[in-house]
C-alpha positions in Angstrom: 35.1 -23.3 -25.7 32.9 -20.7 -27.6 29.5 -19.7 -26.8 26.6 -17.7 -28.4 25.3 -15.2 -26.6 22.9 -12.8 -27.8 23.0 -9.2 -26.3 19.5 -7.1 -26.9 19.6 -3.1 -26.3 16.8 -1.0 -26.8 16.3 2.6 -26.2 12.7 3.1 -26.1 10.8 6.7 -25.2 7.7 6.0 -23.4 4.7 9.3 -23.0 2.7 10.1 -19.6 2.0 6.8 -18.1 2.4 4.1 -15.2 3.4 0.8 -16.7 4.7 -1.0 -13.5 3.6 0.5 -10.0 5.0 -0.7 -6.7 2.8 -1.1 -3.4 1.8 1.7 -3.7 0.8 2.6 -6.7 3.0 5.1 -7.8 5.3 4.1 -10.7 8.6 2.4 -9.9 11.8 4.4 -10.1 15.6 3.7 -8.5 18.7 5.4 -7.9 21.2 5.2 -10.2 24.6 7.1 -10.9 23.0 9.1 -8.0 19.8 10.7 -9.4 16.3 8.7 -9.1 15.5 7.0 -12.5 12.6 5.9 -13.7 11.9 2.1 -13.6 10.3 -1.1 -15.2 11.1 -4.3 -13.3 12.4 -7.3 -15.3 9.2 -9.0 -14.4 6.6 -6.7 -15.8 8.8 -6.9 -19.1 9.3 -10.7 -19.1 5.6 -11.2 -18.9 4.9 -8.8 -21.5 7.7 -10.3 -23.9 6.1 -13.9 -22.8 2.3 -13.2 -23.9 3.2 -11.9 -26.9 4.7 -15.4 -27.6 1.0 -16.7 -28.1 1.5 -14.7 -31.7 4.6 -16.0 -33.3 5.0 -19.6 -31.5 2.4 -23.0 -31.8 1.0 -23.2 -29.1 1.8 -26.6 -28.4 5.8 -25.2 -27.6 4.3 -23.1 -25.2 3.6 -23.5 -21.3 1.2 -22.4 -18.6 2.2 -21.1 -15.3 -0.2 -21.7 -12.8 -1.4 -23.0 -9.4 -4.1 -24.8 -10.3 -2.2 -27.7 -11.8 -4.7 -30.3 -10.9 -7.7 -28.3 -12.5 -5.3 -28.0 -15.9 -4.3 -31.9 -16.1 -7.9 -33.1 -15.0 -9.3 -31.4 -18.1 -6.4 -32.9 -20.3 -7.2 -36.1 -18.9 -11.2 -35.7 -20.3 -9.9 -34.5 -23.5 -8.2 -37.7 -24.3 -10.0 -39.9 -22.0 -13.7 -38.5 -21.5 -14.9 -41.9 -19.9 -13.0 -41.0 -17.4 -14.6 -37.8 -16.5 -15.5 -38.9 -12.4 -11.8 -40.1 -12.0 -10.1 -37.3 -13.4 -9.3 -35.6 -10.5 -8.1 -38.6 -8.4 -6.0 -39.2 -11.7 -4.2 -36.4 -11.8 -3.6 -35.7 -8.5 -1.8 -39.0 -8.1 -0.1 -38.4 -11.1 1.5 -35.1 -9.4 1.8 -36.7 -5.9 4.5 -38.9 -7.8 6.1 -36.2 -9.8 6.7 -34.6 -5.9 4.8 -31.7 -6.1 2.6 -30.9 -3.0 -1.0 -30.5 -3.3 -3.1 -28.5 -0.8 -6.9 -27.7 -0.5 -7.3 -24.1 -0.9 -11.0 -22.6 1.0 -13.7 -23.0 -0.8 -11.6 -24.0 -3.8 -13.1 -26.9 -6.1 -9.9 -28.4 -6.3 -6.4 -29.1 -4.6 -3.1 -26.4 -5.6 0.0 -26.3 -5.3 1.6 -24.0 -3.1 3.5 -22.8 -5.8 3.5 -21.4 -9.4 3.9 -24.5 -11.3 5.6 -23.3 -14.7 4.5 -26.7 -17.2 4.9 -27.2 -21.0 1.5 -28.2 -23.2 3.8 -31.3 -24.3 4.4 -32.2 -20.8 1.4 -31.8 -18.8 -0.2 -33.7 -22.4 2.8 -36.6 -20.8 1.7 -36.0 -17.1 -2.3 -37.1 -18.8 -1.0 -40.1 -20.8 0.7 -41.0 -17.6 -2.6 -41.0 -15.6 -4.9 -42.6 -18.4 -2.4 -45.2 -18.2 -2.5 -45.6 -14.5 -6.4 -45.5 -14.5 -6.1 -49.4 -15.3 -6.1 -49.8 -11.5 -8.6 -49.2 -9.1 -6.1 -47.1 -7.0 -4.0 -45.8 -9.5 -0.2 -46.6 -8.5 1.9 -44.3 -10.7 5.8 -44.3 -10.9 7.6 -41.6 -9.1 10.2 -42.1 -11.8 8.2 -42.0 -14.9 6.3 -38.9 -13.5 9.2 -36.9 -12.6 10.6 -38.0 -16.1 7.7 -36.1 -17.6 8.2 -33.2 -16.3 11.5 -32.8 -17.0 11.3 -33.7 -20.6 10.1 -32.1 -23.5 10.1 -28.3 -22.0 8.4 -25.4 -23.7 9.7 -22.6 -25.3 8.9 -20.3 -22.4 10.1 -22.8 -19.5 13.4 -23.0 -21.4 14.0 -19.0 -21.7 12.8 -18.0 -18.5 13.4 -21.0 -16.2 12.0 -23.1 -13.6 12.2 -23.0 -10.1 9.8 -25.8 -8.0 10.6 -25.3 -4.4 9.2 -28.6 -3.4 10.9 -30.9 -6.3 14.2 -28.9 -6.6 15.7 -31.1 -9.3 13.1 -30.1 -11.5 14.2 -26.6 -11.8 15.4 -25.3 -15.0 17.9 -23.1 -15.6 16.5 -19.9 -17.5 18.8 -19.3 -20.9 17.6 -15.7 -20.8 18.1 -12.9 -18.5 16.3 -9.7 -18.4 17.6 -6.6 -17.0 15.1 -3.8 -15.0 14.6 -1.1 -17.4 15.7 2.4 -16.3 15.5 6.0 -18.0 18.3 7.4 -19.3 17.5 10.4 -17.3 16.5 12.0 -13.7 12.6 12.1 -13.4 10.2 13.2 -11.2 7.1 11.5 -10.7 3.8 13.8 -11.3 -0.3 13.8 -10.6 -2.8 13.1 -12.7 -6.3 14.8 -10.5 -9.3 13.3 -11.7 -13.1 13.2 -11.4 -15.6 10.9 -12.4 -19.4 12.8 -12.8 -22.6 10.8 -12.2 -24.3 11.0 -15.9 -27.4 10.4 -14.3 -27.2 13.0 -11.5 -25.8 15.5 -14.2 -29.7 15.6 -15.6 -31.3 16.2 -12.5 -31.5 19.8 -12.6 -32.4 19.4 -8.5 -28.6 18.0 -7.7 -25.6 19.9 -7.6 -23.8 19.2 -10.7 -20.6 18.3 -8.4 -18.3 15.1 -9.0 -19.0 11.8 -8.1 -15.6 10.8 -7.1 -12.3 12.3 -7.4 -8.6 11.0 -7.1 -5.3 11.1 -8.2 -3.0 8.6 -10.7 1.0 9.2 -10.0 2.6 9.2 -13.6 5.9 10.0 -15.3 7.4 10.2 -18.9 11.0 8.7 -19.9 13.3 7.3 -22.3 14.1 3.4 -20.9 17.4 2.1 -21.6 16.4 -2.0 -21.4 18.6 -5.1 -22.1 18.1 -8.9 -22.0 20.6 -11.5 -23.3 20.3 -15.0 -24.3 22.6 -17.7 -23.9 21.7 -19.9 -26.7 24.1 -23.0 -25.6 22.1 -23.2 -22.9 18.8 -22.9 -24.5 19.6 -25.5 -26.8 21.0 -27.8 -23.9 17.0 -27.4 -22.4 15.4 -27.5 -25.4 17.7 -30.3 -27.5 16.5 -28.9 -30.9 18.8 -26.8 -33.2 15.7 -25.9 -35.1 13.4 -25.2 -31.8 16.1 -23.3 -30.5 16.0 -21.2 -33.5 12.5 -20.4 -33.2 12.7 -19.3 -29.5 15.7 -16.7 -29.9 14.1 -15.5 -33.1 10.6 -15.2 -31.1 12.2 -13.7 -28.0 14.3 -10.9 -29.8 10.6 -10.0 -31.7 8.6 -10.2 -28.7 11.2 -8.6 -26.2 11.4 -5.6 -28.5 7.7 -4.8 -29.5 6.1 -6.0 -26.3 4.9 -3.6 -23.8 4.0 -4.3 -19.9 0.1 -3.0 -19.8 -0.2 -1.1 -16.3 -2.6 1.6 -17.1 -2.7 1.2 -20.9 -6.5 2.4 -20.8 -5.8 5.7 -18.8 -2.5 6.6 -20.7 -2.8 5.0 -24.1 1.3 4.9 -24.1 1.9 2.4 -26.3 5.1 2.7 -28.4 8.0 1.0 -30.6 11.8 1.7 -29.8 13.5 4.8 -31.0 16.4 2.1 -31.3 17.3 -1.4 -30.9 21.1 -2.8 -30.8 21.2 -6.4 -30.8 25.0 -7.8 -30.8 25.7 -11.7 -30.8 28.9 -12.8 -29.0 30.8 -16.0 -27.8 32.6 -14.8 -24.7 30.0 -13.0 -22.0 26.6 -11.0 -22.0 27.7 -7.3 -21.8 25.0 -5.0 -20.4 25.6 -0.9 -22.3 24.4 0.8 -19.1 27.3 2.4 -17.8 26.5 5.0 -21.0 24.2 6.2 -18.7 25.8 6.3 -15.2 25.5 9.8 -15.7 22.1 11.0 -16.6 21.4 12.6 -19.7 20.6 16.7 -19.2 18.0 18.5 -21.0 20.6 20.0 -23.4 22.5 16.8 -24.7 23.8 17.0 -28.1 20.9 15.2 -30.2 18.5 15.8 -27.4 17.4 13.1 -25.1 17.1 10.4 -27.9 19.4 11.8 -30.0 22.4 11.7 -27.3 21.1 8.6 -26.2 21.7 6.7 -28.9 25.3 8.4 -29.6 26.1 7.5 -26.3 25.2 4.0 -26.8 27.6 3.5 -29.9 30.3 5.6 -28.4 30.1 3.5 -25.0 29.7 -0.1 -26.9 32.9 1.1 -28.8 35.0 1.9 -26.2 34.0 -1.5 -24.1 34.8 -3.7 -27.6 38.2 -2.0 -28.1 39.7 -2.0 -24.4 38.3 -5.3 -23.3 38.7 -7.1 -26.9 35.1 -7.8 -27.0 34.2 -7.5 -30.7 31.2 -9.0 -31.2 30.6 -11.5 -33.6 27.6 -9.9 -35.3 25.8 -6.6 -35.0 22.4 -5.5 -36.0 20.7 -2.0 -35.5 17.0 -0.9 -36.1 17.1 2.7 -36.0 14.0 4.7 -37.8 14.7 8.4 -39.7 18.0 9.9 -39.7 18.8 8.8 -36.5 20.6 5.7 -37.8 23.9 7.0 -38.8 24.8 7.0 -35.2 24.9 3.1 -34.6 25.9 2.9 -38.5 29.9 2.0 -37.6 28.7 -0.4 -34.7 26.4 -2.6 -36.5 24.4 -3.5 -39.5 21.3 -0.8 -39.9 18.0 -3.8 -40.8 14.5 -3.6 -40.6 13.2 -5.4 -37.2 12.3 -8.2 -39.9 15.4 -8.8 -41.3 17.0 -8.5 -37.6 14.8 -11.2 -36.5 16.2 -12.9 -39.8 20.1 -12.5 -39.5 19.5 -13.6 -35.5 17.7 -17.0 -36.7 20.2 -17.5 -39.4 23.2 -17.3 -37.2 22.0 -19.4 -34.3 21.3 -21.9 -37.0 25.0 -21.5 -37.9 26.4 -21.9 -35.0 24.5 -25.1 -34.0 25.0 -27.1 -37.2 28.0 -28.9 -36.0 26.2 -29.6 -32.9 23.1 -30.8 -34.9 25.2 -32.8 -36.9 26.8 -34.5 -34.2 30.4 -33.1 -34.0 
């Protein structure tokens, strides 16, 4: 049976800065085709691609990811319900005691979490509320394990659907994620560097009695690189979460946007290192996600053909090519956003688009290839 999978590369050059930073504090890097690489973790860039979802989606097909559960449904419970203001609480922590999760009091914490994340969608915590106004008939509200689990498992968000669901306590809540997002790494070796700073004392400065020395001094580890990053989306399987051809649509549309211009903000105030890809290469197929890494398994020296960038992106193409033709992968569509002169070199693999009009084609094929579903074939 086919499939629709769609593949997202993106080759993005990023100045002096420290987006993701390990225990440390110095930026992450790893070893790869044995020379250290510089590194963004597919965390940092899933959160990133997921608040930039607060831009192009209503809000009411997004989710909130948070421990304080019972806080969250206790105030949906007033919105709805505000004569039940003193019983909200009680309310909604039965109303999760049934769905299974398990609530503990936290020191000097107002009110009981869970001891996980709890990853819920607006349309089903506004469920787990109806549940609990309904239950509030009874002096000690008795709520159906049943009908609470049911609402959390229906009805997922945009967000819960692309990225998953994992609940420790209540495992047959957890939700597959249709999306998976790869750890950035430069295309090249890098070596991390020091920033030495001091901070002077304005106040001190004037007083012509004080040494005019700094107030404190430090150091911020940095580097510079060009990332190669890639996610893919299987959107069979969003669509088997979500069960909307046209919601599905929206969330591969959204996530190909916001994956591509979003931007993890570890020291965006001290580096100001915000930028847009030098290219993206999105490809859709119906067989298996195919990461283009192995174009880099040997870093890229300072005197590649085309410079970094440059070689970079011919590398890509020429890599992509070579995968489609021996392992008869030719994908089923291909879109590239490549700015200046640079695009020729993706201009055989795929479509050169404006980001708009990739976002576009993407919607418009997803809708294809679910009509028959959304007609009931």
């Amino acid at each position: 049976m086919s499939r629709t999978i769609l593949d997202i590369h993106v080759l993005q050059t990023i100045p002096p800065s420290n987006v993701n930073r390990d225990d440390t504090g110095s930026p992450k890097t790893a070893i790869y085709g044995g020379v250290r690489r510089a590194r963004v973790s597919s965390q940092a860039w899933k959160r990133a691609t997921r608040k930039v979802f607060a831009d192009l989606l209503d809000r009411r097909d997004l989710g909130v990811r948070t421990k304080r559960v019972v806080e969250l449904l206790s105030e949906r419970i007033v919105e709805r319900a505000p004569e039940l203001s003193d019983r909200a609480v009680e309310l909604a922590t039965a109303v999760l005691t049934a769905a299974g999760f398990k609530l503990k009091k936290r020191k000097g914490a107002e009110y009981d979490e869970t001891e996980f994340l709890v990853f819920l969608g607006n349309h089903q915590l506004d469920g787990l509320a109806q549940l609990a106004i309904e239950a509030a008939a009874e002096d000690k509200p008795q709520v159906d394990k049943k009908a609470a689990k049911a609402r959390v498992d229906q009805d997922h968000s945009i967000e819960v659907a692309l990225f998953g669901r994992m609940v420790a306590d209540v495992q047959d809540l957890n939700v597959e994620a249709a999306a998976q997002v790869a750890h950035a790494i430069s295309v090249h070796a890098v070596d991390n560097e020091y920033d030495y700073f001091t901070a002077v004392d304005d106040h001190k400065e004037g007083d012509e009695t004080e040494d005019a020395g700094a107030a404190m001094i430090g150091t911020v580890e940095f580097n510079s690189a060009t990332y190669y990053r890639y996610a893919n989306v299987d959107v069979d399987r969003l669509f088997g979460t979500l069960g909307d051809p046209e919601a599905t649509r929206r969330a591969a549309e959204a996530f190909v946007r916001a994956f591509v211009t979003s931007m993890p903000t570890g020291k965006q105030t001290t580096f100001a290192n915000r930028t847009l890809p030098d290219a993206v290469l999105v490809l859709a197929r119906e067989t298996q996600p195919i990461s283009l890494v192995g174009a880099y398994e040997e870093a890229i020296g300072a005197r590649e053909e085309g410079g970094r960038v440059g070689g970079a992106i011919r590398r890509l193409a020429e890599h992509a090519a070579e995968l489609h033709a021996s392992y008869d992968q030719q994908p089923l569509q291909a879109w590239a956003v490549v700015p200046g002169s640079r695009a020729d070199l993706l201009a055989e693999l795929a479509t050169p688009v404006t980001l708009g009009d990739l976002v576009k084609g993407v919607g418009e094929l997803v809708a294809r290839r679910l009509e028959p579903v959304g007609q009931g074939v």
